[in-house]
N, C-alpha and C positions, 0 to 999 in steps of 0.2 A: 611473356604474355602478348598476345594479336588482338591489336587493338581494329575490331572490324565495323567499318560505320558505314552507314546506310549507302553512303556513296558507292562505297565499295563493292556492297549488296547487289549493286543493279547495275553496276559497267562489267559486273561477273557472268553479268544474263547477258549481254551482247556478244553478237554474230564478229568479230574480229574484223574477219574479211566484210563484211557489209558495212561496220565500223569504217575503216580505212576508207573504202568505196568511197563514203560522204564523205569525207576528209576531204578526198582530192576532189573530189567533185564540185564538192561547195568552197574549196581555200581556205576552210577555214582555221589551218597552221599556218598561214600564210604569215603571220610575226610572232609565232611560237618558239620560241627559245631552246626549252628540251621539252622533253617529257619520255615515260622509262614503259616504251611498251609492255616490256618483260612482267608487268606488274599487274596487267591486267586479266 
């Protein structure tokens, strides 16, 4: 069973690459540890 919660819902509706884009743009991984692109 996929346990699907709202969160999930809406980072499913983002643009990946426009995603990323602000990432670098704004740093804001900047003391991010991991996190599992693959998943979004």
């Amino acid at each position: 069973m996929i346990n699907v919660t709202p969160f999930s819902q809406i980072i499913t509706k983002l643009d990946r690459i426009k995603f990323l884009k602000l990432v670098k743009e704004k740093q804001t991984d900047k003391h991010q540890k991991s996190y599992d692109f693959g998943r979004i």
